[in-house]
N, C-alpha and C positions, 0 to 999 in steps of 0.2 A: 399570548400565542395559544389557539386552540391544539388540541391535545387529539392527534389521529389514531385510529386502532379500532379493535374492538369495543363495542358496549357493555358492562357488566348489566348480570340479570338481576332484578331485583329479586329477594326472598320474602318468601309473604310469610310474614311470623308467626303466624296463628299456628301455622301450619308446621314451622320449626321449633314451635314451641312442645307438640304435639306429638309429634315423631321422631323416629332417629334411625339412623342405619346400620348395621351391622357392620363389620369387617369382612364379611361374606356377600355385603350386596343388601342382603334383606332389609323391610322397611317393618319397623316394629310399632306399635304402639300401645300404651297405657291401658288398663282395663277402665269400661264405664263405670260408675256407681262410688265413687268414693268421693262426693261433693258432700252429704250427710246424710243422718239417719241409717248411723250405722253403733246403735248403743245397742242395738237386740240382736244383731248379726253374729254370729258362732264367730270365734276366736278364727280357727280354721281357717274360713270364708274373708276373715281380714285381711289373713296374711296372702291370700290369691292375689289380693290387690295390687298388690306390690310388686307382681311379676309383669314384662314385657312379653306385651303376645304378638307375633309375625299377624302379618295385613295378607292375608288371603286371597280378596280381590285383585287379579291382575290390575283391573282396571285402578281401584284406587291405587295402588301403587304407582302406576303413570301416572297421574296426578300429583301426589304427592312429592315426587322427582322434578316434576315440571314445578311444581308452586316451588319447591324449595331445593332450588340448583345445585346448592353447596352443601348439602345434608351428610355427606362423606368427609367432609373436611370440618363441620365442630360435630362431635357424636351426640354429645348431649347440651342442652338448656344449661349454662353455668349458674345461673341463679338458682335451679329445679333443686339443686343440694343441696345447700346451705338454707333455702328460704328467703332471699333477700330479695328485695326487688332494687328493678334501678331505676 
C-alpha cells in the first residue's frame, strides 16, 4: 500500500556537515584554514579555530536552510566530537 502525505526533503550533507544553528535561529559555521600547516602559526591564532563564527551573508544563509531542512532539529555533526566516522 502506497503511503500518502507529504514528501520529506532530502538534506544535503555537505552542507550539514558544515553548519549548525543556533537556538536563536543563526546559521554558524567553522573558521577556514585548519586542514594543515599550521606548526608555525601562534598558539593564540590556534585557538581562534576552534570557535563558531555566525554566516553573515543573508543570502548564504538561505541557502544553507534550503540545502539543509532540518539543521534546527540535530545542532551538531555527532561524529565532528568524537572523531569517528561511520
Amino acid at each position: 500500500m502506497a503511503r500518502k502525505g507529504k514528501f520529506k526533503m532530502k538534506t544535503h550533507k555537505a552542507t550539514a556537515k558544515r553548519f549548525r544553528q543556533t537556538s536563536s535561529g543563526k546559521v554558524v559555521r567553522t573558521v577556514s584554514g585548519k586542514g594543515h600547516l599550521r606548526r608555525n602559526t601562534p598558539k593564540r591564532t590556534k585557538q581562534l579555530f576552534s570557535k563558531m563564527v555566525p554566516v553573515t551573508s543573508v543570502k548564504l544563509a538561505k541557502r544553507v536552510r534550503r540545502l539543509a531542512p532540518y539543521l534546527s532539529k540535530y545542532k551538531a555533526n555527532p561524529n565532528a566530537r568524537t572523531g569517528q566516522s561511520s
